[in-house]
C-alpha positions in Angstrom: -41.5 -18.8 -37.8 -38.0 -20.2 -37.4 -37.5 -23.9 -37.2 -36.1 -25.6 -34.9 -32.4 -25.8 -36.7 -32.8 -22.1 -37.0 -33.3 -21.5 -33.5 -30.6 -23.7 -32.3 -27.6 -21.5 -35.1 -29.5 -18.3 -33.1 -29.0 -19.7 -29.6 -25.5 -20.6 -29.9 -24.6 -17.2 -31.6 -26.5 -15.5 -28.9 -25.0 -17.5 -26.6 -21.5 -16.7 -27.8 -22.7 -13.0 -27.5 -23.7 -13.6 -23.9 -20.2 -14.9 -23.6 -18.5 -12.7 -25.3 -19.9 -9.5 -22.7 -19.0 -11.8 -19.5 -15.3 -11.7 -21.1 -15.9 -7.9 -21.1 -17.3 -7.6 -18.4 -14.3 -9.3 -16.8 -11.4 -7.9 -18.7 -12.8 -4.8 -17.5 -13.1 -5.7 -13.6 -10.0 -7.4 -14.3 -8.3 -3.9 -15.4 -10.1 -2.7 -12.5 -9.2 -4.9 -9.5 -5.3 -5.5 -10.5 -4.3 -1.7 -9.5 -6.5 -2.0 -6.9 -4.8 -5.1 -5.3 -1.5 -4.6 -6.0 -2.1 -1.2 -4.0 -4.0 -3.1 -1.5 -1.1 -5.4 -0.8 1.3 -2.2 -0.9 -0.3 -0.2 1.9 -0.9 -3.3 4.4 3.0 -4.1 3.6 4.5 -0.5 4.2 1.7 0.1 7.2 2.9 -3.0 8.6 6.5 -2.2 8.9 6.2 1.2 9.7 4.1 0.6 12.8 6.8 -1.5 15.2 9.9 0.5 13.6 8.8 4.1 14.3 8.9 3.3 18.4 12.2 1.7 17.7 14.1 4.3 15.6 12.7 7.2 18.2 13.8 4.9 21.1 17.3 5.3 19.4 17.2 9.0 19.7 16.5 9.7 16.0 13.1 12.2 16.1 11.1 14.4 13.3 12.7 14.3 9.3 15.8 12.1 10.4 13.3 9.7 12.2 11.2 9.3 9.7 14.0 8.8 6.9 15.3 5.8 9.0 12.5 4.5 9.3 11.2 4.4 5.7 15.1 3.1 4.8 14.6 -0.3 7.0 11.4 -0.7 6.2 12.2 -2.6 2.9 11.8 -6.4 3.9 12.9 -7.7 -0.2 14.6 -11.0 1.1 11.5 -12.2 3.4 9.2 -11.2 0.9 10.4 -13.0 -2.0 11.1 -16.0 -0.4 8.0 -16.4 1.7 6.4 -15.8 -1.6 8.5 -18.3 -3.4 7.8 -21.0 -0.9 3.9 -20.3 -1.3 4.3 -20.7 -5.3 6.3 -23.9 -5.1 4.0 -25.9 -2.2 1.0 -24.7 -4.4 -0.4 -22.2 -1.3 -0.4 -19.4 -4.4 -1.0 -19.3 -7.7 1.4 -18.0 -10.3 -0.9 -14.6 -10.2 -1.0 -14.5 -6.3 2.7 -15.2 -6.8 3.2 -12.2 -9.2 1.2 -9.4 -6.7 2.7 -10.7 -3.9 6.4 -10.1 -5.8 5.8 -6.7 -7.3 4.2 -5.7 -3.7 7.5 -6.3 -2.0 9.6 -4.8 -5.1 7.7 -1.4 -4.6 7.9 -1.4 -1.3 11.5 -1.1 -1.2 11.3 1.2 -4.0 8.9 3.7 -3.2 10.1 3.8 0.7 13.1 4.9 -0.7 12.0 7.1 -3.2 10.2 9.1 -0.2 12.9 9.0 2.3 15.4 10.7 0.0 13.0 13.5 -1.9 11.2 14.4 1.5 13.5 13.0 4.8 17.4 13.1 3.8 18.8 14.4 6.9 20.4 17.4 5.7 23.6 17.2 7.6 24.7 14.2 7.0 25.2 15.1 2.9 28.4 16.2 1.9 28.7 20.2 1.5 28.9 21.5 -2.3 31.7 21.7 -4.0 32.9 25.4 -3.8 30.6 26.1 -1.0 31.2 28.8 2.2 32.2 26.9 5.3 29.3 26.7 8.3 29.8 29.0 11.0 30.4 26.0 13.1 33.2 24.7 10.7 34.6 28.3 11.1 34.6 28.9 14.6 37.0 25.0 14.7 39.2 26.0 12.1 40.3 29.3 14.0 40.3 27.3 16.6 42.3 24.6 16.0 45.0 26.8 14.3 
């Protein structure tokens, strides 16, 4: 049977085990939960300026692709965001962690916006033609036109 000191060297070791997995266990919900809110904070940022600027581009005439492309260009927000998250750091509303979601949120979402609008929802016509390329028929009816 273990004495007493004995039991006390095994209690703290398997206390330090004990501890040891809740670390774990929160590095690993940690790893977890950081993609997960940084996506979170994302989606409610892009949702949120999409919503009221959709109306307002179509009201303007600007439908389908071309729409759309506007849209996801002014829905960026960088200067708001940062500062509004700078102001929470230094009146101690955030944390420095809040603080660092909150700033990669608004980062990506001028980013990835962007990213979208130009693979997906360039408006075509408004690109420059190729170099070399055939003029439109349009083009070709104004040149014979014009001469």
């Amino acid at each position: 049977m273990p004495s007493p000191r004995q039991r006390a060297v095994c209690n703290r070791h398997g206390n330090q085990e004990a501890e040891d997995a809740r670390r774990l266990a929160r590095f690993r919900h940690s790893l977890v939960g950081a993609p997960l809110v940084f996506l979170a904070l994302l989606a409610a940022k892009m949702v949120s300026r999409m919503i009221p600027l959709t109306p307002t581009v179509r009201a303007f005439n600007y439908l389908g692709h071309e729409g759309i492309y506007y849209s996801l260009m002014m829905s960026t927000g960088l200067t708001f965001g940062t500062i509004s998250s700078l102001f929470g750091l230094n009146h101690g509303i955030i944390d420095r962690t809040q603080y660092s979601f909150l700033v990669a949120a608004v980062i990506a979402s001028a980013v990835v916006p962007t990213m979208i609008a130009n693979a997906w929802f360039m408006p075509k016509h408004l690109l420059p033609p190729p170099q070399g390329a055939a003029f439109s028929r349009s083009e070709q009816t104004e040149a014979t036109e014009n001469v």
